[in-house]
N, C-alpha and C positions, 0 to 999 in steps of 0.2 A: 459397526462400532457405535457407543455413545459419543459422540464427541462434543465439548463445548468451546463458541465461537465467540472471544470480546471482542467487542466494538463491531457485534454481528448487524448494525445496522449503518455501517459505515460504509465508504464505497469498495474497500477491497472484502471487507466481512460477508456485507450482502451477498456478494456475487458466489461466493463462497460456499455459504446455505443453499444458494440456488442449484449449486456443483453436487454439493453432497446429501442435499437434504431429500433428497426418491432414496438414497440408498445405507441412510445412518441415521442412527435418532440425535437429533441436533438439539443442544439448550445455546440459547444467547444469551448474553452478559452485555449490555450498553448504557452508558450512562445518560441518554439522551435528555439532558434536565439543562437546567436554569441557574444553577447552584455553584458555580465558580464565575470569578470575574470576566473573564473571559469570552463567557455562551456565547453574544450577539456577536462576535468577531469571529465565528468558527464553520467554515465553507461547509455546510450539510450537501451542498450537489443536489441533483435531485430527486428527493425525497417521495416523492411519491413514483419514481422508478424504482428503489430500492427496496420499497415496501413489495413490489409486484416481485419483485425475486425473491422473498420471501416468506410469500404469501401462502399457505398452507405447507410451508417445504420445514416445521419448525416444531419443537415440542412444547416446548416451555420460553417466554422469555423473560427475563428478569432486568427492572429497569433501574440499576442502580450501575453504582462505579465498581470495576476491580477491587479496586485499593479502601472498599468502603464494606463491602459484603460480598458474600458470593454463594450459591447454592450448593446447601449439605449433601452432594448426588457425590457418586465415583463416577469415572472416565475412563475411556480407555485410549484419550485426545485431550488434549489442549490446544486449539488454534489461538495464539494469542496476536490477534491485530489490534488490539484497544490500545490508544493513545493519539496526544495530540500530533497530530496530522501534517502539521505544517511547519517550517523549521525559520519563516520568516516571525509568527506569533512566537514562538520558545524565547523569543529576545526580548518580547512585551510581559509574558507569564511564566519567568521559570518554576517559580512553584507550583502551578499546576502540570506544566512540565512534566517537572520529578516525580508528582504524584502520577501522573497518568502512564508516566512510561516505567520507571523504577519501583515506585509504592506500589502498585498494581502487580506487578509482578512475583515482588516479595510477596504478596498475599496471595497470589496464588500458588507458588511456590508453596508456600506453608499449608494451603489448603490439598493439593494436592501432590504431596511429596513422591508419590510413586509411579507416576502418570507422565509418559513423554510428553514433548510441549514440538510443536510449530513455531516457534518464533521470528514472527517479521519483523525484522531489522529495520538499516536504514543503510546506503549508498555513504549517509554525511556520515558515520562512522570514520570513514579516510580523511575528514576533511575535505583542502583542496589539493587535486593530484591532476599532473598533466598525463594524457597517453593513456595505455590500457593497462588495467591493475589487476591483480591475483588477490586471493585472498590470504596472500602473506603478507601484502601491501601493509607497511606499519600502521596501527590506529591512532587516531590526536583528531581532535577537530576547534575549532576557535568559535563555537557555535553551539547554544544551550542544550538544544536537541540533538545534534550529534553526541555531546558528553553522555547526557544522557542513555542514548541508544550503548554508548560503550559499556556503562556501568551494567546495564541490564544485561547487556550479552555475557557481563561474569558471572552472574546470576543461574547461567545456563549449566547442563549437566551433561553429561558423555552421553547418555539416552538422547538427548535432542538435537532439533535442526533447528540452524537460525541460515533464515533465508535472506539477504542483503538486496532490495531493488533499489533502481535509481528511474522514477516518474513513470509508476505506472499511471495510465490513463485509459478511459474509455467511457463507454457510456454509464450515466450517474454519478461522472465526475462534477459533472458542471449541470448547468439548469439549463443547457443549450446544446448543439451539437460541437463545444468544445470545450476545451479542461477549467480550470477553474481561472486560472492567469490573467489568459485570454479576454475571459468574459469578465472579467474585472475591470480589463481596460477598455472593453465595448461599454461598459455602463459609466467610467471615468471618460469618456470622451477623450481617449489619450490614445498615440500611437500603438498601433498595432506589431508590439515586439514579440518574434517567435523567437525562444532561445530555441539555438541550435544544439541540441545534446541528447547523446545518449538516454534510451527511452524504454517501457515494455508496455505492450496491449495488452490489455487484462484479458482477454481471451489465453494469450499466450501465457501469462500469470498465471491463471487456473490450471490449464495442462501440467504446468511445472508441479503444482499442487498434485494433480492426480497421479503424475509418476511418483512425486515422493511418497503418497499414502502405499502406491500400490510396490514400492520397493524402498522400504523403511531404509535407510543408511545414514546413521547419525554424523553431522556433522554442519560446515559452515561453507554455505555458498553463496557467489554473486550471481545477481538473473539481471539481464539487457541486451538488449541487440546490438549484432554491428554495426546498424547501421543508425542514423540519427534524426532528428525530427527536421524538416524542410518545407520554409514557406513555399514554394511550386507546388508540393504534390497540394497542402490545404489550400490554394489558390485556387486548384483545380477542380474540387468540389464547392469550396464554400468561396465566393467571389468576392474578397474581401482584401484589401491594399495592404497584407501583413508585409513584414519585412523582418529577415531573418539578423540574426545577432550571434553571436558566439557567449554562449553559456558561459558564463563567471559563478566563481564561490564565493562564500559569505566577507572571503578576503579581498573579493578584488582580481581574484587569477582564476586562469583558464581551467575548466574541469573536464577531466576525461572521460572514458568508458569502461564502464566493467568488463572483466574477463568472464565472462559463462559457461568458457569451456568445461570445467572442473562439474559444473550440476549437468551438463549437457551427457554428459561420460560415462559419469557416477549413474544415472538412473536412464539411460540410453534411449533417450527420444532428441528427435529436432522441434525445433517451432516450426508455426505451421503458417507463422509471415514471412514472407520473404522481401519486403520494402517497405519503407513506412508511407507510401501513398496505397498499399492494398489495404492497411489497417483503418486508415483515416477514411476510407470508403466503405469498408463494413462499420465502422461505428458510425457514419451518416444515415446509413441504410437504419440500423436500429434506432435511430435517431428519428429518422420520417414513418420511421413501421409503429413507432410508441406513442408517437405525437399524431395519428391516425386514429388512434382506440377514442 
C-alpha cells in the first residue's frame, strides 16, 4: 500500500514508519517548525531515536502542518497521528490545539475524500471516568484536547478506525529511559510521582496497528492493558525513590481503564506483555542498546 503518516516524526508516528516502512511506500506529513506559539513548550522525546526509525524506511517527507498543505499523491492509508500531544499544553494553546487536531483533519478529509483514515484518538475523549469503560462509554470531557479529540472523531466516516489509547509509552518518549513526566520531574528537582494508571507499550501499540491493517474492520476501539503502571517494577530496574500516586483527571477524580476487549476480538490477537515490569525492562534494554551506538 501507499500509505501516508502525520506527525510521522512524532513518537507514536516514527515507530510506526519503522513497522511499515520494509513493506509500503510511506509519505510523512510533520510539522516539525518554529511557527506557532507554542514550539519551545512541546516534549519532542528523543529525537535523534526517532530519526533512526525512520531512517531509510520513508519515501517522501514533507515538512509542513496538516491543516497548512499537504501532498498532491493518492493513498490507499491515512494514518493520522499528527497533533498536539499533550492535553496539559491544550489548556495554555487551544488554538493551535484546534488547528492541529480538528483543522488538520478537515484538510485532509477534503484532500482525501475516498481514502480510509487510522485515526488516533484520545483516552480524554471520556473525560474523567472511574472503573473500566466500553466504548459506549458516554463522550464529554472538561479539557481543551479531549473536546477537541471528540469534534474530530465526528469528522470520521463508516470506512474508518479511530483507535482510543490512554499513555502509550516507550522508548523515544523521553530523552531518557522514561516517559516524558518523569523526566521532567528529574530535571525540576521535584518528587518523583508515578501516576498509577492504566497504560500501553508501544510495542504492543504497533501490533494492534498490524492486526488492524492486516484485517481492516471499520470501526471504534479502546487499546490498554489490564494492568497499570507500578513504582516496584520501575524501582527494580531504574533505582530511583519514585512513589506511586493514583492517577486523577483534569477535574480532580480518579480515572479508570479502558475496556480492550472489543479490538482484542474484533481483530483476534493478544498482547504480547503480560505485566508492566516485562515492558519497563525491554524498553530499558532498548534504552542501554541505543545509548551504546
Amino acid at each position: 500500500m501507499r500509505i501516508l503518516i502525520t506527525g510521522g516524526l512524532g513518537f507514536i508516528g516514527s515507530h510506526l514508519v519503522n513497522m511499515l516502512g520494509d513493506k509500503h511506500e510511506i509519505d510523512i506529513v510533520d510539522g516539525f517548525s518554529h511557527d506557532y506559539e507554542g514550539h519551545k513548550y512541546i516534549h519532542r522525546g528523543n529525537l535523534r531515536y526517532r530519526l533512526s526509525l525512520i531512517n531509510n524506511k520513508y519515501m517522501s517527507y514533507y515538512r509542513y502542518h496538516a491543516f497548512i498543505k499537504l501532498p498532491l499523491q493518492q493513498y490507499d492509508l491515512v494514518i493520522n497521528c499528527g497533533a498536539l500531544s499533550e492535553a496539559i499544553l491544550s489548556q495554555h494553546f487551544p488554538e493551535f490545539t484546534n488547528k492541529s487536531i480538528i483543522d488538520s483533519l478537515k484538510c485532509l478529509k477534503k484532500f482525501y475524500p475516498s481514502t480510509p483514515f487510522l485515526h488516533i484518538s484520545s483516552s480524554m475523549v471520556y473525560g474523567t471516568w472511574e472503573g473500566l469503560i466500553n466504548e459506549q462509554y458516554s463522550l464529554g470531557s472538561d479539557n481543551p484536547y479531549g473536546l477537541s479529540k471528540i469534534k474530530a472523531e465526528t469528522l470520521c466516516g463508516k470506512k474508518d478506525v479511530i483507535l482510543r489509547p490512554i499513555h502509550v509509552y516507550g522508548m523515544g518518549d523521553g530523552k531518557f529511559s522514561i516517559w516524558m513526566n518523569l523526566e521532567r520531574q528529574i530535571k525540576a528537582k521535584k518528587p518523583l510521582l508515578l501516576e498509577a494508571a492504566s497504560c500501553i507499550y508501544i510495542d504492543d501499540f504497533k501490533l494492534a496497528i498490524k492486526n488492524i491493517l492486516d484485517n481492516w474492520q471499520s470501526g471504534i476501539y479502546n487499546i490498554s492493558y489490564d494492568f497499570i503502571r507500578s513504582a516496584d517494577a520501575i524501582k527494580s530496574i531504574y533505582p530511583e525513590p519514585f512513589v506511586a500516586q493514583e492517577k486523577l483527571g483534569p477535574s480532580g477524580k480518579p480515572r479508570g481503564s479502558l475496556d480492550s476487549s472489543k479490538l482484542l476480538h474484533t481483530f483476534n490477537f493478544n498482547f504480547k506483555y503480560k505485566d508492566y515490569e516485562s515492558t519497563i525492562r525491554d524498553y530499558y534494554k532498548k534504552y542501554e542498546d541505543f545509548r551504546k551506538k
